[in-house]
N, C-alpha and C positions, 0 to 999 in steps of 0.2 A: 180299554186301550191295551194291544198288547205290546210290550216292552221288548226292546233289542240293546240295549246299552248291557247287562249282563247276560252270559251264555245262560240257556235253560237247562232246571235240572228234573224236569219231568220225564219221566219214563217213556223207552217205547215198546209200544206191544210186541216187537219184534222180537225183543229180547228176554221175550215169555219165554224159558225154557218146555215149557207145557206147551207149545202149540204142536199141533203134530207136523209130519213131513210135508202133506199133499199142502198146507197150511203153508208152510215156510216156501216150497216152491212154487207156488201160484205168486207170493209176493216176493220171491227174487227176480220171478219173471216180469214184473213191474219196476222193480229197482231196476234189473239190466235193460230193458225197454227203455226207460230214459235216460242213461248212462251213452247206450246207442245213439237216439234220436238227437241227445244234445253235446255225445262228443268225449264225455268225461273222459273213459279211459286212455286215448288220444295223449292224454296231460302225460300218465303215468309212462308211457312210451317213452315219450320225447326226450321225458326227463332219463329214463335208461336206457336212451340211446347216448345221451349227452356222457352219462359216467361212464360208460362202453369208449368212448373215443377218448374220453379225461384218460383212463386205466384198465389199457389195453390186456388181455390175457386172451388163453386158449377156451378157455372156459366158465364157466359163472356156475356157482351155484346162488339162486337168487330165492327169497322164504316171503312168501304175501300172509303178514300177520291179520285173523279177519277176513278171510278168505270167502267166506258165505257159500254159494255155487259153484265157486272155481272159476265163475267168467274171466276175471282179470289174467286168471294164470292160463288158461287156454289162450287168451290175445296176445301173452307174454311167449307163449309158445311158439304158436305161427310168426310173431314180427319175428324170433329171433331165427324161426327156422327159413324164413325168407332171406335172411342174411348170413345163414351157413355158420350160425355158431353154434355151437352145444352150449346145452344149458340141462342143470340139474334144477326142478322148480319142487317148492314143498310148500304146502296151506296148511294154514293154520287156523283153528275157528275153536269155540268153547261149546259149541253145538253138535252135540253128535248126529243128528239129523240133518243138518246144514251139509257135513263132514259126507255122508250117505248119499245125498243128492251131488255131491260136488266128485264123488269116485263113481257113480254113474254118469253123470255125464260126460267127466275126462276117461270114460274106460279105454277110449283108442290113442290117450295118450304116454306115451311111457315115460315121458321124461318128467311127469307129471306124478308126487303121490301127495299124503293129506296124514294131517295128526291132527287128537282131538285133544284141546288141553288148551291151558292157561299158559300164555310166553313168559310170564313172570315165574311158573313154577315148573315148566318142565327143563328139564336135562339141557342145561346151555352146551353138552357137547354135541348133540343132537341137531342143534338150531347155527351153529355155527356156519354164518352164509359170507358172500361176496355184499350181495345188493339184498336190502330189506324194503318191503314194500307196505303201507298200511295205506287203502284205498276206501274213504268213506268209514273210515272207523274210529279213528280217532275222539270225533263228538260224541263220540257213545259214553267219555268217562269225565270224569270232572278233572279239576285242574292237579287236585294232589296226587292223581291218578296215572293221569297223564305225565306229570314231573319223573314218576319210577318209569312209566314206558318209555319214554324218549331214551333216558339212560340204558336200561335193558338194549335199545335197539341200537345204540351208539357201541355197547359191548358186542352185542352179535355182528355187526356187519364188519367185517372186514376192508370194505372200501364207501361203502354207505347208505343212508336211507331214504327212500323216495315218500313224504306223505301228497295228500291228495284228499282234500276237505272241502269241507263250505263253508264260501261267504255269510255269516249274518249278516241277512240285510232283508230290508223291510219291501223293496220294490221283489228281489227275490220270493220272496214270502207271498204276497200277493198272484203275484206270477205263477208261482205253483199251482194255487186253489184252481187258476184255469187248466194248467197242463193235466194234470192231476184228471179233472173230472172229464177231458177230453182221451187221453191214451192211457191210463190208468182202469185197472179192472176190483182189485182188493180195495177194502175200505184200512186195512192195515198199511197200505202202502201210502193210502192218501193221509190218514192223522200220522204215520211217521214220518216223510215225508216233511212235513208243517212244522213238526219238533224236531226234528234234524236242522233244517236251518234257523230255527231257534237256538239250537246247543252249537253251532257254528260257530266260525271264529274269526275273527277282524286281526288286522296286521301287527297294530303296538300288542295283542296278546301275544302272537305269533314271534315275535321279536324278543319278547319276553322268557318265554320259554326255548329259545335260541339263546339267551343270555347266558342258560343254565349249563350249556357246553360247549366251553370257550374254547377247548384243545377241536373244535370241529370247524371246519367249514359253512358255511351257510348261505342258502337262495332262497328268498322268500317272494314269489310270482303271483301276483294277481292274473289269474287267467277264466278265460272264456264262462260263460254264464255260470256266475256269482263261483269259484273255487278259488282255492288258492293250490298253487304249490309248494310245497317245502323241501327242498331237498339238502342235505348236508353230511360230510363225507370228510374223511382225516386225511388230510394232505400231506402233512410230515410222514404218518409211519407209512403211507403209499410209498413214497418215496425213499423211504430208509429199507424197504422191506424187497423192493425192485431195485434195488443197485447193483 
């Protein structure tokens, strides 16, 4: 039987720093395929559309921690270029090949660049943003892991963070093995994929680790097939900093 009441802490082949490039993007193109098909990025929008109307400016600079492709930041692109705002975007990924794939693909965009490194240790004057983004990454670390990134991303954002995860859940899990073996092409994307919403997250976690920064804001959204949202942003110094 397999077990959902604790996150998993198995590994996923993904985060083989060994696999090569053509490797990694054959299975981003699986990950963004259903990202697509079922809407995910969608969430990430909405949610920086909402902090955009919360905390009006001229400009954003907005950092997607985990960045993988660059898909998210190209969608973060275009929404914002359809709405005539300038935005400065920067990905971040521990993958140098990820990193490689993700500056070929955004080559036509400029508002768009890419760092390779760890958010925990590179140059916080560097990473200093408006909006911070981490899409599908989060489950990747365990919980004491996770406790230093939230704080790191509560210091870099200046108005605040958008996550974007999954639900564990057992009807999900199921559900996959079919999507999976119908629009899915990598066998990497299908076992991680499986242990992704295994290392997923349920809301009293999620609540939890919101507990852990009280001076923040916080929304914690059950949305569309099995994700959650989290989003939370400092209201006081907004406001002390705009007066």
């Amino acid at each position: 039987m397999i077990g959902f009441k604790d996150r998993s802490e198995e590994d996923e082949m993904m985060d083989d720093l060994g696999l090569d490039a053509n490797q990694i993007e054959a299975v981003l193109i699986d990950i963004n395929k259903a990202n697509t098909l079922l809407g995910g990025n969608r969430i990430t929008l909405k949610a920086i559309q909402r902090l955009i109307q919360k905390f009006p400016q001229k400009t954003y600079r907005i950092v997607d921690m985990g960045c993988g492709d660059g898909s998210m930041l190209r969608e973060v692109a275009e929404f914002c270029s359809k709405l005539g705002l300038p935005v400065e975007l920067i990905g971040i990924d521990l993958n140098e090949k990820s990193i490689q794939v993700a500056r070929n693909k955004s080559s036509s965009y400029q508002e768009i660049s890419y760092l390779k490194g760890d958010i925990l240790a590179l140059n916080v004057s560097e990473l200093k943003c408006d909006i911070l983004l981490c899409t599908l990454t989060l489950h990747h670390f365990q919980n004491k892991e996770i406790v230093k990134f939230i704080n790191k991303f509560a210091e870099l954002a200046h108005i605040g963070v958008i996550i974007n995860d999954l639900e564990r859940n057992k009807i999900a899990y199921h559900l996959f093995k079919v999507f999976s073996a119908v629009f899915m092409k990598t066998k990497i994307a299908k076992n991680d994929g499986l242990i992704s919403i295994k290392s997923g997250f349920q809301k009293k976690e999620l609540l939890s680790f919101s507990e852990l920064l009280p001076e923040m804001q916080h929304d914690i959204r059950r949305r569309w097939a099995f994700r959650y949202e989290w989003t939370f942003w400092h209201p006081n110094k907004i406001v002390n900093e705009r007066c």
